[in-house]
C-alpha positions as CSV (number, residue, x, y, z in Angstrom):
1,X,-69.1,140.0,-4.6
2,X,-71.0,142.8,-6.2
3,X,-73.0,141.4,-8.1
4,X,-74.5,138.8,-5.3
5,X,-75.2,142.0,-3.5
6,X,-77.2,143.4,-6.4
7,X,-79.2,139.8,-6.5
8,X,-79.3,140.0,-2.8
9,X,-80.6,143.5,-3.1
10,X,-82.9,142.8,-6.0
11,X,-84.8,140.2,-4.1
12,X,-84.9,141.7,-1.1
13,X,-86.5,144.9,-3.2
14,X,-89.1,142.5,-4.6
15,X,-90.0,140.7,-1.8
16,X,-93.1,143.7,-1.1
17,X,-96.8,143.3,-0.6
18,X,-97.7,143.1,-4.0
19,X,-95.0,140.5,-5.0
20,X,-95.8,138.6,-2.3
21,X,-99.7,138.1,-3.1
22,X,-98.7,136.9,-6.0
23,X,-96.3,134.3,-4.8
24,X,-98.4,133.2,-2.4
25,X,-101.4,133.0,-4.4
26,X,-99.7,131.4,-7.0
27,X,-98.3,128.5,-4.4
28,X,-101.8,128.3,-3.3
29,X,-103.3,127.1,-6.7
30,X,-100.2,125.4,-8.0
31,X,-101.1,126.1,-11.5
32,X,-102.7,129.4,-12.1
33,X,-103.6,131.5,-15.2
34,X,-102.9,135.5,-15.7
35,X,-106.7,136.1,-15.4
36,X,-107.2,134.1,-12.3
37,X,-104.3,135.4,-11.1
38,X,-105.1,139.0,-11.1
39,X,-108.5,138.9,-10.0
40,X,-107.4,136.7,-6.8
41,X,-104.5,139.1,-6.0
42,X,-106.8,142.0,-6.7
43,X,-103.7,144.4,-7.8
44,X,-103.9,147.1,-10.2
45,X,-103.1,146.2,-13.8
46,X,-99.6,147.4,-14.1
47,X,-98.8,147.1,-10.4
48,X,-99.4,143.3,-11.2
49,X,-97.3,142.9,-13.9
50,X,-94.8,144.6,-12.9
51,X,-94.5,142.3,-9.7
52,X,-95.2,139.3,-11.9
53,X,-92.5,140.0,-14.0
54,X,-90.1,140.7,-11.3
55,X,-91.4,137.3,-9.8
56,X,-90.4,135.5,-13.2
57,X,-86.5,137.5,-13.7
58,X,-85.6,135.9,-10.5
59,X,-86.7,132.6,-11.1
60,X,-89.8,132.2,-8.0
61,X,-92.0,131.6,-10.7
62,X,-92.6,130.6,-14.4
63,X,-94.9,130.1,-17.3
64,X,-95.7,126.7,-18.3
65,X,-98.9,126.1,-20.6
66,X,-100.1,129.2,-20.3
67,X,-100.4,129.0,-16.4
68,X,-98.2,130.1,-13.6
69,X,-96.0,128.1,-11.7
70,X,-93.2,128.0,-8.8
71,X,-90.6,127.3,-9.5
72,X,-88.5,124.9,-6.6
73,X,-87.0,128.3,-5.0
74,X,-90.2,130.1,-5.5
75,X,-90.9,127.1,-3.0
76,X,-88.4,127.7,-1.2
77,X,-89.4,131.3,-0.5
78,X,-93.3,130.7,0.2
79,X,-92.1,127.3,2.5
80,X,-89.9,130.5,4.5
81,X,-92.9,132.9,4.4
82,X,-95.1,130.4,5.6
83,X,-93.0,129.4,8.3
84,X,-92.8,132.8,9.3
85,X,-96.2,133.5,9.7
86,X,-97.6,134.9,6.4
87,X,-101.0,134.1,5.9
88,X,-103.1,134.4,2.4
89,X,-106.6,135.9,3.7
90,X,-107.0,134.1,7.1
91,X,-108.0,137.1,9.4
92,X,-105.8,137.8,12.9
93,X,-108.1,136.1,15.2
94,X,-108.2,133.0,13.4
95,X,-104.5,132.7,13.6
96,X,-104.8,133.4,17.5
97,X,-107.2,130.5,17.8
98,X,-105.4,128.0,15.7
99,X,-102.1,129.5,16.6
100,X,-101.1,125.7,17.9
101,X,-102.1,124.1,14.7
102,X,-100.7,126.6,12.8
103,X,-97.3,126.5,14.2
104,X,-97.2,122.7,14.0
105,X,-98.0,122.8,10.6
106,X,-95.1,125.5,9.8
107,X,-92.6,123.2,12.0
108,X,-93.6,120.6,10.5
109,X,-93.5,121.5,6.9
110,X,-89.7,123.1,7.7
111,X,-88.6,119.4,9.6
112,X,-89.7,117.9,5.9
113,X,-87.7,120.4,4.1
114,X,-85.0,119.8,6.2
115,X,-85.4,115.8,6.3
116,X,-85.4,116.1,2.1
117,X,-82.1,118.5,2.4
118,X,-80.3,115.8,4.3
119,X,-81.6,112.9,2.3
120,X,-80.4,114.1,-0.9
121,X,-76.9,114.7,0.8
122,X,-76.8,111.5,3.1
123,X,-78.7,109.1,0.9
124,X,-80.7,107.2,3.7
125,X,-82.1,108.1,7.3
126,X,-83.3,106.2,9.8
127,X,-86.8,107.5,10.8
128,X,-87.2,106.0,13.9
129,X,-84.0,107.4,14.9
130,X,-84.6,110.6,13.7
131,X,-87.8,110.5,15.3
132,X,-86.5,109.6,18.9
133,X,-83.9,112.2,18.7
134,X,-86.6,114.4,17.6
135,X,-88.5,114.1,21.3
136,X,-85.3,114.2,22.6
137,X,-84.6,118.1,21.1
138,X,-88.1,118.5,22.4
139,X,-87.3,118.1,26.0
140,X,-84.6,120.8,25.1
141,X,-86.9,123.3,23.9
142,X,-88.9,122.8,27.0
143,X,-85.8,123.8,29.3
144,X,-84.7,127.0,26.8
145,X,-88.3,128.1,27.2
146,X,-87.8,127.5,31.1
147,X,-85.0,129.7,30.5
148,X,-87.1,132.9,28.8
149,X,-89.2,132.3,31.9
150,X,-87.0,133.0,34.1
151,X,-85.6,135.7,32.4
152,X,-89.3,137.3,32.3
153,X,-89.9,137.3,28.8
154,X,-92.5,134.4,29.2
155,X,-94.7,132.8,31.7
156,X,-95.8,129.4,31.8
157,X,-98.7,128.2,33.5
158,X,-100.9,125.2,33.1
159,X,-99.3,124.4,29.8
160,X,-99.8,127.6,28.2
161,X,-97.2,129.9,27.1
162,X,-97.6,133.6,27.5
163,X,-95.8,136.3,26.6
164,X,-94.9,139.1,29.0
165,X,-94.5,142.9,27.9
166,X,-90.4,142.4,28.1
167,X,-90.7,139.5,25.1
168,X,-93.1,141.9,23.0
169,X,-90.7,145.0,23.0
170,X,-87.8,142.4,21.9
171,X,-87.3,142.5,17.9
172,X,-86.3,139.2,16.3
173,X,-82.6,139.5,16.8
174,X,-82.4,140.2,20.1
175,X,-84.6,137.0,20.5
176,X,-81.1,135.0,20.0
177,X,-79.0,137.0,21.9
């Protein structure tokens, strides 16, 4: 038990700023040299290799051919980042504009994760099924968000979600309570 809590602790250590340029940047390009690498992330010298080394001892990424790569839980961990808002260089108000798209895309990319995750268990899925059942979930977000309405953390109006001040002082876990 220890020592998962020194891994757990480990990544949860590395997982700053600086790591995280890297990582991203890195899933970005696909295939990336040290060079490249640096001058896109913009980090100091010794600040970036200390993060890219860190990067490496935990298995996110690797060196193949001379140029960086992730490895499938370095995927893993940029799919999660993504789908929890990180962006790579996209400024604030761009992500307010395409917030919709953006979203979609991040549910989208986690419904393909999860779709590959149950493959590889089940062996087969029926799409069309998965897809009706999919709408059908839908319908059940709709009514939970009806819910946060009436519980004044959101206001819906015309199709548009908004978020009243009660939602904003909320952190995360108090969001599922």
């Amino acid at each position: 038990m220890e020592e998962t809590k020194d891994v757990v602790y480990r990544i949860l250590r590395l997982l700053k700023e600086n790591a995280i340029k890297i990582l991203m940047s890195i899933r970005e390009r696909e295939r990336i040299r040290w060079k490249e690498l640096q001058d896109l992330t913009k980090l100091p010298t010794a600040t970036f290799n200390r993060a890219l080394a860190a990067l490496q001892e935990i298995h996110f990424i690797e060196k193949e051919d001379g140029q960086y790569i992730l490895t499938w839980t370095g995927k893993l961990v940029s799919d999660a980042l993504l789908m929890l808002g990180w962006r790579l260089g996209e400024e604030e108000k761009e992500e307010i504009e395409n917030a919709e798209k953006l979203l979609a895309k991040d549910i989208a990319m986690a419904i393909v994760v999860l779709l590959i995750i149950s493959l590889r268990r089940r062996g087969k899925l029926d799409l069309n099924e998965f897809e009706n059942e999919l709408m059908k979930e839908m319908k059940v977000a709709r009514k939970i968000l009806e819910g946060y309405e009436k519980d004044g953390y959101i206001e819906i109006k015309d199709g548009v979600i908004f978020a009243k001040d009660k939602l904003r002082e909320l952190d995360i876990t108090g969001i599922f309570k």
